[in-house]
N, C-alpha and C positions, 0 to 999 in steps of 0.2 A: 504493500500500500504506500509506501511512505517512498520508496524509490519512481513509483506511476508518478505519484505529487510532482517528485522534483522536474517529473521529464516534461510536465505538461507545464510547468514553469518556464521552458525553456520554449515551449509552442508558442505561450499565450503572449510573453514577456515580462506576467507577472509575478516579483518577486518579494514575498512575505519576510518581512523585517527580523532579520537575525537577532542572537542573544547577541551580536556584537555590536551589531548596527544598533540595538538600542540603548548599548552601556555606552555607543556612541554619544547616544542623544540627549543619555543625562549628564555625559561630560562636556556635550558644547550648553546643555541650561547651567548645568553649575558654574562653565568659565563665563558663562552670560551676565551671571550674577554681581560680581566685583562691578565691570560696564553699568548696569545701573544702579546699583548702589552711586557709584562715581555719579551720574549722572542725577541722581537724587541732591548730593549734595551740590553740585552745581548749582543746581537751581535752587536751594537755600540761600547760598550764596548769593543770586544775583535778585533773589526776592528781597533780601537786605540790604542789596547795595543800592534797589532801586528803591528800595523805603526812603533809604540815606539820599539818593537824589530827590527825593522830591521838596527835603527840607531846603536846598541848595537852588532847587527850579525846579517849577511844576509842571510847567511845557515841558522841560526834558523828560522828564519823569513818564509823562503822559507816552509823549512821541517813541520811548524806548521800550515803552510795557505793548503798546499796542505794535510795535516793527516786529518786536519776537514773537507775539501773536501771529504774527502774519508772515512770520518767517517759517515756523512750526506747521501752519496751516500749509502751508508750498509744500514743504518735505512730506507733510502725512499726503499729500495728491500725488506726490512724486513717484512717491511706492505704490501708491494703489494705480496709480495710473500704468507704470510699468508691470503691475503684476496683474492687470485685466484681464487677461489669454485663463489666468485661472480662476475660473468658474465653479470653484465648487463651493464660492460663500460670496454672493454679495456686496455683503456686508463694509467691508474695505472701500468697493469702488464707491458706492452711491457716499458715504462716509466722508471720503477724499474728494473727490469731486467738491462735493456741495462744502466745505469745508475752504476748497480755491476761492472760489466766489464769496462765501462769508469775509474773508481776507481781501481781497477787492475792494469789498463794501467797507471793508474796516478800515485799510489804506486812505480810499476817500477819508473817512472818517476822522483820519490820524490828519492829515495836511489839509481838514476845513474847522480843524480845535480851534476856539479863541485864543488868538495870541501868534497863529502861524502867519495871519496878513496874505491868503495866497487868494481865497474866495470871498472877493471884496463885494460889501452890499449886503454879506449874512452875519446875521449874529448867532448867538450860541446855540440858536434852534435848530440851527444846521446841521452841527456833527451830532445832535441827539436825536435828530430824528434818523439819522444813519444810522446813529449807534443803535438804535430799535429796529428797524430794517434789517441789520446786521443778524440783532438777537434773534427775529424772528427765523432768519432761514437758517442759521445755528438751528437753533429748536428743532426745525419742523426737519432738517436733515438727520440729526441725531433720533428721532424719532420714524422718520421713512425708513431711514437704513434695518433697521431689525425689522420692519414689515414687507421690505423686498426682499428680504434676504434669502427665501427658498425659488422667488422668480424669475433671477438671474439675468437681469435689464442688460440689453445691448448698452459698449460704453460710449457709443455715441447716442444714444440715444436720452442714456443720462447726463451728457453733458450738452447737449439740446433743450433737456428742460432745466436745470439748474440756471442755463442761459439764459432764457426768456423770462424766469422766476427773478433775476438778478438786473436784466431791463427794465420788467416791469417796475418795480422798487426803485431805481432810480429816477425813471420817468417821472414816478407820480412826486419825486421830490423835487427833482431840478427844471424840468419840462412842463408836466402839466401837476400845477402844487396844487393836489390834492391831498398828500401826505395829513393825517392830523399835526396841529404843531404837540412837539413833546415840551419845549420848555421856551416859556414868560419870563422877559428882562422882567428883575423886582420881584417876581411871585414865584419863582422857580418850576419846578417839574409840574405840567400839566396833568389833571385826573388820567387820561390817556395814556402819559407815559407810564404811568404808574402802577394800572392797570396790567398796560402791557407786560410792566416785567412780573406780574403775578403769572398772566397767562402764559407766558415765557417761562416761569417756571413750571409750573402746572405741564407742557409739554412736556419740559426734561425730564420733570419726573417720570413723567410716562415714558421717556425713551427709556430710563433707569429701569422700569420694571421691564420692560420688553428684552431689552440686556439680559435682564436677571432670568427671567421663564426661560430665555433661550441659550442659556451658558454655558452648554453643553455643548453648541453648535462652536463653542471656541477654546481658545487654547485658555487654563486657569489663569495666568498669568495679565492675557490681554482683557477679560473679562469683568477680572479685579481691578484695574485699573481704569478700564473705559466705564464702568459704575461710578470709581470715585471723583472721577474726572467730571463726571454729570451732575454728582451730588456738589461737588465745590462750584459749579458753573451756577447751580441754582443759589447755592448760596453767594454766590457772586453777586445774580440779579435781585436777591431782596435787598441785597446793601446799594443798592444802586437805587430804591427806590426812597429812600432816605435824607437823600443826599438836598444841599438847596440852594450850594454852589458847585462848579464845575471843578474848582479847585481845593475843594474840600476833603476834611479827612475823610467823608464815606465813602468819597468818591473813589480817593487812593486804594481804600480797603477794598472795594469794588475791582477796580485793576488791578493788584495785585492777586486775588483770589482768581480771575480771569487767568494768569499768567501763570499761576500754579494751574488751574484744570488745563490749560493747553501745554505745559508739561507733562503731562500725567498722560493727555491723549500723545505726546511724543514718544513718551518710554514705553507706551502700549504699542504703537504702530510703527517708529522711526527706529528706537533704540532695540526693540525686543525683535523688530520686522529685521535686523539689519547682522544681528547679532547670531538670531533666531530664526531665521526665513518659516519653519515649517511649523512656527505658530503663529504668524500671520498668518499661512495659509490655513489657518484653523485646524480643529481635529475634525474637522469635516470629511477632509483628506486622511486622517486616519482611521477613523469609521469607515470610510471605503475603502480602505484598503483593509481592514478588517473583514467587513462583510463579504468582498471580494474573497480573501481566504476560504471564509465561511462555504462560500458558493463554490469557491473549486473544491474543497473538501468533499462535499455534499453531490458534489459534479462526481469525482474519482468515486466514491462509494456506490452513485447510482452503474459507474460502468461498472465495476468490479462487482456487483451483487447480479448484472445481468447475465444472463445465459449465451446472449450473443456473444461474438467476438470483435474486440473494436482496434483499429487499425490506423493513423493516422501518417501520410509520406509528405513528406517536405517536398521543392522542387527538385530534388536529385533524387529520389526516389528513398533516402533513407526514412528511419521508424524515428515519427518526431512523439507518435503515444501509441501507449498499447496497452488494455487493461486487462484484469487478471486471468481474464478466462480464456483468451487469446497465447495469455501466456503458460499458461495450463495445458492449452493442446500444442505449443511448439518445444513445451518440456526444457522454455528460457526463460531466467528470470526478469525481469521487465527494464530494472538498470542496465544490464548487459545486452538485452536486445536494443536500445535505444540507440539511434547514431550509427545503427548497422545499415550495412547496403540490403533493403528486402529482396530482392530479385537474386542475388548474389549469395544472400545467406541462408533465404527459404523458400526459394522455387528450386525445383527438382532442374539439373543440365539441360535437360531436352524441352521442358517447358519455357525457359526463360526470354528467349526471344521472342518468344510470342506476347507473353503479357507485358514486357519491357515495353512493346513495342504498340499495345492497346494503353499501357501506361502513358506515354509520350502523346498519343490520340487526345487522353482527357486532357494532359495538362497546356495542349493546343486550344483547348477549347471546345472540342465535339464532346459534348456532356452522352449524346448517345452513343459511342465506341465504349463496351468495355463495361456498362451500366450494372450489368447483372452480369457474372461471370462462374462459372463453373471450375476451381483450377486445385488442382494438389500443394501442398506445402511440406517442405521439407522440415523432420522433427532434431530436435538434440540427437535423439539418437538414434539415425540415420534411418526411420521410418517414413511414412509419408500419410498423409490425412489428408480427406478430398472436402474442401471448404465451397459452400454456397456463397458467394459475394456480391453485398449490394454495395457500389462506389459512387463516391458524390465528390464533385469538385471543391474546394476551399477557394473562394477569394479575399485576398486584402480591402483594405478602406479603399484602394485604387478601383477595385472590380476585376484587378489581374487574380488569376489562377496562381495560389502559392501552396498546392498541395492538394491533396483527397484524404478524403475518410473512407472506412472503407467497414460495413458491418457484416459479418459474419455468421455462418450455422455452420458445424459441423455436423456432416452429413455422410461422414464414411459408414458406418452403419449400416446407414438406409441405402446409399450406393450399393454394396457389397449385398443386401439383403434384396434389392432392386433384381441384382446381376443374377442371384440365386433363382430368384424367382420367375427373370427372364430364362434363364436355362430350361429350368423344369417345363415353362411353359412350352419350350421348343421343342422337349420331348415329347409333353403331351401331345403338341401338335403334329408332330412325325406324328407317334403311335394312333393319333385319328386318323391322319391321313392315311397313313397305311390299311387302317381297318376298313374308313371309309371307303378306298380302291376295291380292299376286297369285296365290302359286301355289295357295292355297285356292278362289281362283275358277277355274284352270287345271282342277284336281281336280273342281270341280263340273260345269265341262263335261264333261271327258273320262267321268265317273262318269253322266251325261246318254246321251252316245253308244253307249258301251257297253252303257246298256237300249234304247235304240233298237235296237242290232243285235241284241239278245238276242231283242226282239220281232217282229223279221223275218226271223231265220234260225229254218229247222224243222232244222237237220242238230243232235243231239245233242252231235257232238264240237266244236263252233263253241260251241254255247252254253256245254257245261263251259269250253273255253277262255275264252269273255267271262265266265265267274264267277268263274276265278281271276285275269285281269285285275280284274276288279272290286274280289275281296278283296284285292288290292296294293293300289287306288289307297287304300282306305280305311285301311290300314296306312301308309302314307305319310299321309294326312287325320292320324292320332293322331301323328304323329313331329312333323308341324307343330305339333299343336298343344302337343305336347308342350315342345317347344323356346320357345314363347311361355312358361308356365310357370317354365319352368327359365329362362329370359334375366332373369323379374322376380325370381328368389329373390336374396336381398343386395344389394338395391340400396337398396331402404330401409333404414335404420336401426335399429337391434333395438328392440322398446320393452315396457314393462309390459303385460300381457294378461290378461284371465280367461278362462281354458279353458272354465268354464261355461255363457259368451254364446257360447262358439264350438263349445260343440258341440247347444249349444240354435240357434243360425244355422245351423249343418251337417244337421241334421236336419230342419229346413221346407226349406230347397235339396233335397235328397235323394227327398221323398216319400217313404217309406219305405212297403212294404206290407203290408197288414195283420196283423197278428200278432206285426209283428217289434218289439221295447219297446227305447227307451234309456234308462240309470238313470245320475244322476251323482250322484255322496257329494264335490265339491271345495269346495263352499260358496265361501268368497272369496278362496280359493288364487287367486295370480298367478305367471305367471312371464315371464321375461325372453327373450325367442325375437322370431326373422323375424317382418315384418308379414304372412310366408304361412302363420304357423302355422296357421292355417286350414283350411288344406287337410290337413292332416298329419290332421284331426280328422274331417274329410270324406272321406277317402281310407279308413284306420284300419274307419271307420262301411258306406264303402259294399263294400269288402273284403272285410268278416263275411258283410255280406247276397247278396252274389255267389259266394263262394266256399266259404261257412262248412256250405251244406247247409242242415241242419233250425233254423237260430237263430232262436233266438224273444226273445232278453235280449242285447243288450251293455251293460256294466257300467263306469264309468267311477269311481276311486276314489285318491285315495295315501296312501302310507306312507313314513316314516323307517326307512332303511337305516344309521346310522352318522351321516356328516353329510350324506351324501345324501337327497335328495327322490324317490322314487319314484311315477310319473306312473304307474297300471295301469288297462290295457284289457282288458274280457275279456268272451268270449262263450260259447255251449252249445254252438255248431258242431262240426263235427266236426274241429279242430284240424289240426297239420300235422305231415307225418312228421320225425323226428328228423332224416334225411339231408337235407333241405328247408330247417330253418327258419334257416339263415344265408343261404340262397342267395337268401330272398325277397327281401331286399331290396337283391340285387345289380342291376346294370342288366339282364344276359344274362338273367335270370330274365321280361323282358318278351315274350317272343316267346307265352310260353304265357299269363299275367296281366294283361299290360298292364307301364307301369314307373311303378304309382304308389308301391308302397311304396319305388320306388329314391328320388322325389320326397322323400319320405316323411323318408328319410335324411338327405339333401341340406339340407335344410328346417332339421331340428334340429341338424345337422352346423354351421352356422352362429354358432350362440351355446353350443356343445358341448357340446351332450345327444348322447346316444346310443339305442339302439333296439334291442331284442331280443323274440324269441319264448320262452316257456317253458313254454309248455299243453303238453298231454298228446294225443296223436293217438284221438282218440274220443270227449274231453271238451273239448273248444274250444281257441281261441287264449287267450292270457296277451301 
């Protein structure tokens, strides 16, 4: 079992994370860990230094809290934008993205503060109604991203509506001022803005809990952080509503708590993503490749528990898989057959060119060369076993042909007990025919004697007597010959036929006499029947003209029934009575008829047609 595993690893290209690979993977989180720690303390550091600026200048102070905002913001799009191709969490991209654009809005934000002198004509209403605009698409991004996160949005598609979301918002500030204003020279922060930053919190939260339900979908690390990052954001925005100067302590505390959560989303996404790659890419990618496991596990056990034989070739024709039962009748174990030439290691000398060469057929592409194949295998130890083979082609994500599968029945057995029972049957068949000869020439004499004595006895009741001996011996003549007949039905093989040749052959055998026409409408219909369907058609023909009365036409034609073929025969004869036309084609029915239509049965009974009368009694047989 566990060597099939490795081989089908090598087919699929999936490989299940070693005990080394994953003491790998707690040696790059442990070396991870020193990295942000360091970078924890950095940003203590620069939380304080930028305390310390603000006592110094509070424009500075402003302008340096909100650059690294929006520097953080660039790097967390950086990554997610580079790392869009993978798709098995969202979550990143819509994240980063919408995160660019908040930074956009924030940069305006940062060079229209009172005191930069750059957007002349505004007052302080300006950078807070940005800085609102800013918080909302913050929010509403940190809160989409866990709700798209199983949907898997094209990434331009996301950064198409971030766009439009990020025009809009500006428009209605600088273009068409619809904006509510957020803050009143003298009265400070308007009910609106105020509002807003509850509602703004109110969101986060709610990103927060979607984070949380869903944190399983992420690596522990990034989860724990993108939570706390959300919870300090909100606490960011109540102290922001606080505030009743721009250059006031809440306000400071407001930015700074800002700068700490977009640290927090850095160490989650930049520092951990850069350190870490394979927990940004979440454990989503580990759970697939788990369940993936799961599935070839689950995959190997369903082969190995089947009866079939399964068989998978590369383009060079070696064993890329091969499950256990397969490996059971070639008496190899499954690692030691893998990566072997099949043709070279397990087809017998004198078969090999042949299937090599129906092999090279499929991986041409003729799917029908080679489909079902009948062929021997050679064993370990140097036997051979005759294998039924269903083959199917393999192709890549291209559509090219890169291998077959091939499923299997061992069938030596039934071969072998096949050949036995072909054998006997051929004696049987001698030892009938032998008999058969005999008593056909018994018959000739006795049928000899019998006009002999018919010719020299004058007594009437002597001669009725030698006539109905007579017509015995000749009714025994037809049983004989009847039984020759019936012994060859199914013995050959059923095979393709056109009924048109055979009943254009039935008709020159036959001589039919004058007047009587056969019409066929099957053009190049074949079907699949006895090598005696022949007779069914000869039988049918001579039937009409025997029994049929006044027939001058039989009609040979088909039709679709459904998904049935309809084979119809039909004459002008005078038909048969309703209480009659099952019985014709019973045997007992031969005493009066002969028993060709029971043949007749027999014949089609084989490859499982059926046979029925439907005419009408005075307008022919159907």
């Amino acid at each position: 079992m566990q060597s099939d595993l490795i081989q089908t690893e090598s087919l699929t290209g999936y490989h299940p994370r070693s005990g080394a690979d994953i003491r790998q993977g707690r040696a790059e989180e442990g070396a991870a860990e020193p990295g942000i720690w360091t970078s924890f303390v950095v940003f203590t550091v620069l939380l304080a230094a930028l305390a310390a600026t603000s006592l110094y200048n509070y424009l500075l102070f402003h302008t340096i809290a909100e650059l690294v905002a929006v520097a953080i913001a660039i790097a967390v799009f950086t990554v997610a934008w580079n790392a869009r191709t993978m798709r098995e969490n969202s979550y990143l991209l819509v994240a980063g993205t919408g995160l660019l654009f908040v930074a956009g809005i924030g940069l305006v934000h940062t060079l229209a503060y009172e005191g930069m002198r750059i957007f002349v004509g505004y007052d302080a209403n300006l950078p807070t109604q940005l800085w609102i605009a800013s918080r909302y698409l913050l929010a509403g991004t940190l809160l989409a991203a866990p709700l798209l996160l199983r949907r898997n949005p094209g990434p331009r598609r996301v950064l198409a509506g971030f766009a439009g979301v990020t025009g809009a918002l500006l428009l209605s500030i600088f273009v068409f001022p619809v904006f509510p204003d957020c803050y009143v020279e003298g009265l400070g922060l308007t009910p609106f803005k105020v509002w807003s930053e509850y509602v703004i919190a109110v969101l986060l939260a709610l990103g927060a809990v979607a984070v949380y339900r869903l944190r399983d979908v992420f690596s522990p690390r990034v989860a724990g952080h993108l939570v706390a990052a959300i919870l300090v954001l909100i606490a960011s925005e109540l102290a922001f509503t606080l505030y009743t100067d721009v250059y006031g302590l809440l306000n400071m505390v407001g930015h700074l708590l800002m700068v700490l959560s977009f640290g927090l989303i850095y160490i989650a996404f930049v520092e951990t993503g850069i350190r870490q790659p394979y927990a940004v890419v979440f454990t989503g990618l580990a759970r697939s490749e788990e369940r993936l496991r799961r599935e070839k596990d689950r995959l190997g056990q369903y082969l190995d528990i089947a009866g079939a034989l399964f068989v998978v070739l590369d383009r060079d024709g070696r064993v890329a898989l091969i499950n256990r039962r397969a490996s059971e009748v070639l008496g190899c174990p499954a690692d030691e057959a893998v990566d072997e030439p099949w043709f070279e290691r397990f087809i017998p000398p004198g078969e090999r060119e042949r299937y090599h060469a129906l092999f090279c057929e499929l991986m041409q592409g003729d799917t029908g060369a080679g489909e079902y194949v009948r062929a021997p295998v050679l064993t370990t130890d140097g036997g051979e076993r005759i294998i039924e083979w269903h083959n199917t082609v393999l192709r890549g994500k291209d559509g090219a042909v890169c291998g077959t599968l091939s499923s299997g029945e061992d069938i030596t057995e039934r071969q072998h007990a096949e050949e036995a029972l072909g054998r006997a049957n051929a004696k049987l068949n001698l030892l009938s025919g032998i008999t058969r000869h005999d008593i056909l020439n018994q018959i000739t004499i006795a049928r000899a004697y019998i006009d002999f004595a018919a010719e020299d006895s004058r007594d009437p009741v002597v001669r009725a007597h030698l006539g109905r001996a007579r017509a015995a011996v000749e009714e025994i003549q037809k049983q004989v010959e009847f039984s020759r007949d019936y012994q060859d039905m199914g013995v050959a093989a059923p095979a393709w036929q056109r009924p048109e040749e055979l009943i254009r052959e039935s008709v020159a055998d036959l001589a039919l006499p004058a007047g009587v026409r056969v019409r066929t409408d099957l053009g190049d219909l074949e079907i699949y029947a006895d090598p005696m369907v022949k007779k069914v058609f000869y039988n049918l023909i001579d039937n009409a003209v025997r029994h049929g009365g006044r027939v001058t036409e039989i009609r040979f034609s088909c039709a679709r029934s459904g998904q049935d073929l309809l084979l119809l025969c039909e004459d002008d004869g005078t038909g048969i009575p309703d209480g009659e036309k099952a019985a014709i084609f019973r045997e007992t029915y031969k005493r009066r008829y002969g028993h060709g239509l029971f043949l007749v049965s027999g014949i089609l009974g084989i490859t499982g047609m059926t046979i029925r009368e439907t005419g009408s009694l005075g307008r022919g047989t159907v």
